[in-house]
N, C-alpha and C positions, 0 to 999 in steps of 0.2 A: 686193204683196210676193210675188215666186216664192223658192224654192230659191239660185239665184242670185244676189239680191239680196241675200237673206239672208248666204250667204259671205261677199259684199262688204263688206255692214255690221259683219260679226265680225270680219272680216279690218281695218276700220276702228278697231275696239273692240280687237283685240290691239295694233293701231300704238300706240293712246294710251295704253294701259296701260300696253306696255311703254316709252313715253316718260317713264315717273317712275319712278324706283326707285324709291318707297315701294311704289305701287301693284302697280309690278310684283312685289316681294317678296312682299305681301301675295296677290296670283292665286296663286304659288307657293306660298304656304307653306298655303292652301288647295283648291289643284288638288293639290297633292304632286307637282308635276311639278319638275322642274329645269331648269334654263336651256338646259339642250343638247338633252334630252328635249321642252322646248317648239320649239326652233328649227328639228330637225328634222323634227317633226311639226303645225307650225302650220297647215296646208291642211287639216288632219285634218278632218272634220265633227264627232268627236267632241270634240274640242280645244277647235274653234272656239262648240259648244254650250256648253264648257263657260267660255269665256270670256264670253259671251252673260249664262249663270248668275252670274258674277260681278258685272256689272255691275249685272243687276237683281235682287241682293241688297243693293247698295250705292247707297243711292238719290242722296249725292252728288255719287259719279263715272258713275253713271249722267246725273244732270242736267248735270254738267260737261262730260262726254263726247256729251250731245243739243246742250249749247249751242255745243260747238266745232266739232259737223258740222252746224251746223245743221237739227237732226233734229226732229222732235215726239218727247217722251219716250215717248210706247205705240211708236214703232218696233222697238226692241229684243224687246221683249213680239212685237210680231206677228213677227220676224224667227225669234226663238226656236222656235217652230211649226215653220219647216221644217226643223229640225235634228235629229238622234236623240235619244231621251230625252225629247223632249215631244208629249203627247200634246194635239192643240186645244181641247180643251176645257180644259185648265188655264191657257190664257191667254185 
């Protein structure tokens, strides 16, 4: 897992989110971000850490989200490392 990869996979993790409004609501109404506010800034790193953080606080749409990209569920976790706000030793 580089930097890069990591994006990828976030940028993976934003498509499916925001593929359910429930889920999507829910990133929102926990980011405090808003629709327009996410759409223009989704490439963020900031953004996308913090969409990363979403998932691996929700360990269903975490696991939902490992099984439809077919991912091993620590991906996210090692994903999350390269993004700002986490430091490597907390995953």
């Amino acid at each position: 897992m580089d930097r890069e990869k990591s994006e990828i996979l976030a940028l993976k993790a934003l498509t499916y989110v925001a593929g359910d409004e429930k889920r999507l609501g829910w990133l929102l109404t926990e980011t405090g971000l808003d629709p327009r506010n996410l759409s223009n800034s989704a490439d963020s790193d900031e953004i996308l850490a913090g969409v990363l953080d979403f998932l691996l606080a929700h360990e269903d749409i975490l696991i939902d989200f490992c099984n439809f990209e077919k991912l091993d569920a620590t991906s996210p976790a090692r994903a999350r490392r390269f993004l700002p706000g986490a430091p490597p030793e907390d995953f």
